[in-house]
C-alpha positions in Angstrom: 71.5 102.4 181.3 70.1 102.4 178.3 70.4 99.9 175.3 71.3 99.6 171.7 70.0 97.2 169.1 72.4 96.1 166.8 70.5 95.5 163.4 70.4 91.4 163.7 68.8 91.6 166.8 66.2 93.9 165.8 65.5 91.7 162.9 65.5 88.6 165.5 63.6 90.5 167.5 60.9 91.4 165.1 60.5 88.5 162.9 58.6 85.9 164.6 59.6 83.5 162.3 63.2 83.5 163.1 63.7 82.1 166.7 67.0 82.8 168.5 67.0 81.5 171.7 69.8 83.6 173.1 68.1 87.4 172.7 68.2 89.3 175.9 64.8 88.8 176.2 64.9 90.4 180.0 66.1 93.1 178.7 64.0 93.0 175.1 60.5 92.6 176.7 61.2 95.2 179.7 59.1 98.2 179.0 61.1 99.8 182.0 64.6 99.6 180.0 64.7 101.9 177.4 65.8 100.6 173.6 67.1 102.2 171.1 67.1 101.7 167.1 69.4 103.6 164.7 68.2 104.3 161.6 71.4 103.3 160.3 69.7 99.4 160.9 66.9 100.8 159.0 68.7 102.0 156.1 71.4 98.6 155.9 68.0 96.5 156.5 66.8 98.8 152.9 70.0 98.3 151.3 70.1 94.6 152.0 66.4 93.7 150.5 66.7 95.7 147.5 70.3 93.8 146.5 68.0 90.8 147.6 70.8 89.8 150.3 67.7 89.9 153.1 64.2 88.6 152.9 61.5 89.6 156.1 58.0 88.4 156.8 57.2 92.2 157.3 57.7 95.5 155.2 59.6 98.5 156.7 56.4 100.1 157.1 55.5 97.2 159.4 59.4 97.3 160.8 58.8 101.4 161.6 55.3 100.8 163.1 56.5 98.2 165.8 59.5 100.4 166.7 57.3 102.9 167.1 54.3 100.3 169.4 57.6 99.2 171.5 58.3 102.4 172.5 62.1 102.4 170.9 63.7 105.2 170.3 64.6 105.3 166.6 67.8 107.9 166.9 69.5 110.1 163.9 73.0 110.2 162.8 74.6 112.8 164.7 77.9 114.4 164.5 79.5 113.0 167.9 78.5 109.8 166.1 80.5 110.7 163.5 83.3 112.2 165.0 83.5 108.5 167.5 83.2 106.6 164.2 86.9 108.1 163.0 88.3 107.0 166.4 87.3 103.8 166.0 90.0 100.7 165.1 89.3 98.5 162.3 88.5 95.0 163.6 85.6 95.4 161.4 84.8 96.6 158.3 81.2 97.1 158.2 80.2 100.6 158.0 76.6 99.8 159.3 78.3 97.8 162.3 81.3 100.7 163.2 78.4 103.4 163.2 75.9 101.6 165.3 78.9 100.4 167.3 80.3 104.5 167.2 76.8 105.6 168.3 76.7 103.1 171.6 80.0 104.9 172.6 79.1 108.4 171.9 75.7 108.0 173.8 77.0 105.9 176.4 74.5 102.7 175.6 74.9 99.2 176.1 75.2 97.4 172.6 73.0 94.6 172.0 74.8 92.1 169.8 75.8 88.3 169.3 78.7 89.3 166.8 81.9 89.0 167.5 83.6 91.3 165.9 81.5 94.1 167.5 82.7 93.2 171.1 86.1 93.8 169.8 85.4 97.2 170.5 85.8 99.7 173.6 81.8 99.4 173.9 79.5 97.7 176.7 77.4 94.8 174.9 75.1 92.4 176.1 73.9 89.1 175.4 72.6 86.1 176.4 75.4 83.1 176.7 
């Protein structure tokens, strides 16, 4: 199966600075499982610098480059994502979180989150306890 990175763990995952002890790692630093990265993380990770909300020890250049050198798969919006997105109930309201969390369902992925309000949902997630 393949796995989704919800957009805190890619920051945790790429910001050596910030150290969270319950990643996956086993599933992070094995090049045999394939990751995936939405650009929807990249574009709320945009949004939240430039309304100074989120502050990184790289640039997006930087942040594109090591998606790219870890062999993730950064994925488009598609329309199935879109069309899952209207099915999904509203235990949260974060647009960034219902379409990464609407793009693990319509691709069949494992979602790779710590919040809590994501594993409301119908979706497989994983993470460390």
């Amino acid at each position: 199966m393949d796995y989704l990175l919800d957009t805190h763990t890619l920051i945790w995952v790429l910001d050596e600075t910030i150290i969270s002890y319950e990643v996956p790692h086993e599933i992070i630093n094995n090049p045999e499982i394939q990751k995936s990265v939405s650009i929807v993380s990249i574009w709320e990770i945009i949004i939240k610098i430039s309304v100074n909300k989120l502050n990184l020890n790289f640039t997006i250049d930087d942040l594109l480059e090591t998606i790219k050198s870890k062999n993730y798969i950064l994925l488009p919006i598609k329309e199935n994502h879109l069309k899952e997105y209207l099915n999904l109930p509203f235990h949260h309201r974060d647009p960034f979180d219902r379409l990464l969390i609407a793009t693990a369902i319509s691709e069949n992925m494992k979602f790779i989150t710590s919040d809590k309000e994501n594993q409301l949902y119908d979706v497989e997630w994983v993470w460390d306890k």
